[in-house]
C-alpha positions as CSV (number, residue, x, y, z in Angstrom):
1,X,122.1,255.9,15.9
2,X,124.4,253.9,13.5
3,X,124.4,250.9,16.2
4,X,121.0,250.2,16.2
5,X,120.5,250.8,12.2
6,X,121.0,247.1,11.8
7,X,118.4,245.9,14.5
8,X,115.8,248.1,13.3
9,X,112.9,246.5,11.5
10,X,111.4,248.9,8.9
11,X,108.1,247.2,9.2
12,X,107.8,248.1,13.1
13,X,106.9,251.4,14.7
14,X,109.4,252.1,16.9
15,X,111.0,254.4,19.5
16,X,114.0,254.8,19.7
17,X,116.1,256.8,22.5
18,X,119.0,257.6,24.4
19,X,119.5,255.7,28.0
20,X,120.4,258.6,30.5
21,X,123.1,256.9,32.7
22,X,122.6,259.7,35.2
23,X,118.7,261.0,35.2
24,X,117.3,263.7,37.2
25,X,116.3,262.0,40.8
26,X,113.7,263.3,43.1
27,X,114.3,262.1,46.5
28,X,115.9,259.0,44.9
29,X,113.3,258.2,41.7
30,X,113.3,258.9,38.3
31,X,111.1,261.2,37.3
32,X,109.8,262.8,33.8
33,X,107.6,265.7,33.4
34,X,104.1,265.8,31.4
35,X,104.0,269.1,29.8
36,X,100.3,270.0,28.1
37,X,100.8,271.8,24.8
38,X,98.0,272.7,22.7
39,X,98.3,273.4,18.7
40,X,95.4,276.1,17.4
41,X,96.9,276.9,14.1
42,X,99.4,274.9,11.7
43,X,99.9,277.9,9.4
44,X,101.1,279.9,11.2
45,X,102.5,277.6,13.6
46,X,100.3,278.4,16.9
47,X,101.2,277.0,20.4
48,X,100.0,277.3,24.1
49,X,102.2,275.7,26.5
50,X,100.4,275.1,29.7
51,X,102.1,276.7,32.7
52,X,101.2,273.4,34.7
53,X,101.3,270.1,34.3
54,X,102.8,266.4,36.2
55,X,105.3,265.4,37.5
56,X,105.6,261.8,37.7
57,X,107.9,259.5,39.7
58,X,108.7,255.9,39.7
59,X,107.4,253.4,42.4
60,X,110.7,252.3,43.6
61,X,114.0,254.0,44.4
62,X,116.4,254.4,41.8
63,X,119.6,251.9,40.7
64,X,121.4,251.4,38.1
65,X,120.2,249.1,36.1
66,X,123.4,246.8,36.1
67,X,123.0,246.4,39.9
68,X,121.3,243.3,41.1
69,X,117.3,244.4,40.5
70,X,118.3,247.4,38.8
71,X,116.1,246.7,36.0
72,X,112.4,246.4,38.0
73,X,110.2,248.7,35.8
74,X,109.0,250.0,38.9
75,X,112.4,251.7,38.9
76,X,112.8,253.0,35.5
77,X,109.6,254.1,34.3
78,X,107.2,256.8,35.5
79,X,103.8,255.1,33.8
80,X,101.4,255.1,36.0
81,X,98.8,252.5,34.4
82,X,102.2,250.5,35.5
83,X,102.9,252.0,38.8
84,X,99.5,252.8,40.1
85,X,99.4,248.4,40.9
86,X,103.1,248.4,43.3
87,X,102.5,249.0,47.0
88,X,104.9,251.4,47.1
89,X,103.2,253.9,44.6
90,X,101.8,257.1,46.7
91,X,98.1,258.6,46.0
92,X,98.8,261.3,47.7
93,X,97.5,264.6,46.9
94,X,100.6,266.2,48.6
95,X,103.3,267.9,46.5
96,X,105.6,266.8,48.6
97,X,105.2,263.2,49.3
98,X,102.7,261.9,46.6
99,X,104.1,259.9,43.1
100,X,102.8,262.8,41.2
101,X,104.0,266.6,42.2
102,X,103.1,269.5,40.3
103,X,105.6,272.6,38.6
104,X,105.7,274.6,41.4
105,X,107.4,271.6,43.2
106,X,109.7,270.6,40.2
107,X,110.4,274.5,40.1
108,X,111.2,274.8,44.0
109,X,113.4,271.3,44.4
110,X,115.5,272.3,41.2
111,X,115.9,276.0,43.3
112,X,116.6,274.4,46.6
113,X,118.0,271.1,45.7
114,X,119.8,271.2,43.0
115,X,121.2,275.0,43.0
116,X,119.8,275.2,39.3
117,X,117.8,278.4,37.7
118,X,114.5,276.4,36.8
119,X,113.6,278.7,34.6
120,X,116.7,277.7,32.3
121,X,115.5,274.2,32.4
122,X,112.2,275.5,31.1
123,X,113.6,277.6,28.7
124,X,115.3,274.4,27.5
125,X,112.0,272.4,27.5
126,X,110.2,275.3,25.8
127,X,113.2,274.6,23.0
128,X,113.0,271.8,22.9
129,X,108.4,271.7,22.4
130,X,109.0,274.2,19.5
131,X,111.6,272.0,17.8
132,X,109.8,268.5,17.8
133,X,106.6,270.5,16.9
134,X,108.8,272.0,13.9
135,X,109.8,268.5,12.6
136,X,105.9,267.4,12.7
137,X,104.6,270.1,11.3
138,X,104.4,268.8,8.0
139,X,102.7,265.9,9.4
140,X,100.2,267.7,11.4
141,X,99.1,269.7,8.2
142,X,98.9,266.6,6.7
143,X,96.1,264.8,8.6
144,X,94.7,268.5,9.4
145,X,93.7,268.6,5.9
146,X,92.7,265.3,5.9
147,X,90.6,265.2,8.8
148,X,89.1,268.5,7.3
149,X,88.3,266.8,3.9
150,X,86.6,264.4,5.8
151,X,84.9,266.7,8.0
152,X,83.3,268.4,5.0
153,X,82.4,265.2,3.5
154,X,80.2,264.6,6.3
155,X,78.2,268.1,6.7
156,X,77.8,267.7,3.1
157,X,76.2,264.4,3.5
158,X,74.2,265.3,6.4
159,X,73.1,268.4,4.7
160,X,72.2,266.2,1.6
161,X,69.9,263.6,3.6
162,X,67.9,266.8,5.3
163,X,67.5,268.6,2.3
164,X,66.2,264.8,0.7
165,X,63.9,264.4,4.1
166,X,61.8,267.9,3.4
């Protein structure tokens, strides 16, 4: 983090992260996972974590970005408002072949492919949701509140303008 402290500018909005040298590959392409989580209460903190979700691969085959092509986007990201346009992005509805697979699939190529316990990757993940939604909380009460004030603003208002209308 201290490399890039420099290069930073305050002004922007930015994200920062770490490059994985070595990512998780499915058949050959990057992959991330979209995880559904819904908040009902800030205080206490109240989560659901939906027990499926995405996962998304990448158009084209995974390299190393310092190979020669390495860094096509339709290698490294997963997007699929980006993907969905290369020819070699699948629609398929099959878990097996298509560009997006569901859990069951991550769960059973981690099992099979990998040798791995998916249910300590998940437990991981599970972590790792309760953590980042620790760090925000403050901000999520924050606009709660807001978005509440405002919320009341406007029945009072609408309540104000019947009551003037009878």
């Amino acid at each position: 983090m201290n490399k890039i402290s420099g290069n930073v500018n305050d002004c922007i909005i930015s994200v920062i992260q770490e490059y994985i040298e070595y990512p998780l590959l499915i058949d050959g392409y990057k992959c991330d996972l979209r995880v559904y989580v819904l908040v009902t209460s800030c205080d206490p903190l109240k989560i659901f974590i939906y027990n499926e979700g995405l996962v998304r691969l990448s158009a084209e085959k995974y390299i190393k970005p310092s190979e020669p092509n390495g860094d096509s986007i339709y290698r490294q990201l997963t997007n699929y408002t980006i993907n969905k346009h290369h020819t070699q992005y699948n629609r398929s509805n099959d878990d097996i072949s298509g560009s997006k697979r569901s859990f069951a699939f991550f769960n059973h190529y981690i099992h099979q492919m990998k040798k791995s316990n998916p249910f300590i990757i998940w437990d991981k993940i599970y972590d790792l949701i309760i953590k980042t939604l620790i760090i925000a909380l403050p901000h999520l009460v924050h606009f709660y509140r807001i978005s509440q004030h405002k919320s009341n603003q406007n029945y009072i208002h609408s309540n104000n303008n019947n009551n003037n209308n009878n």
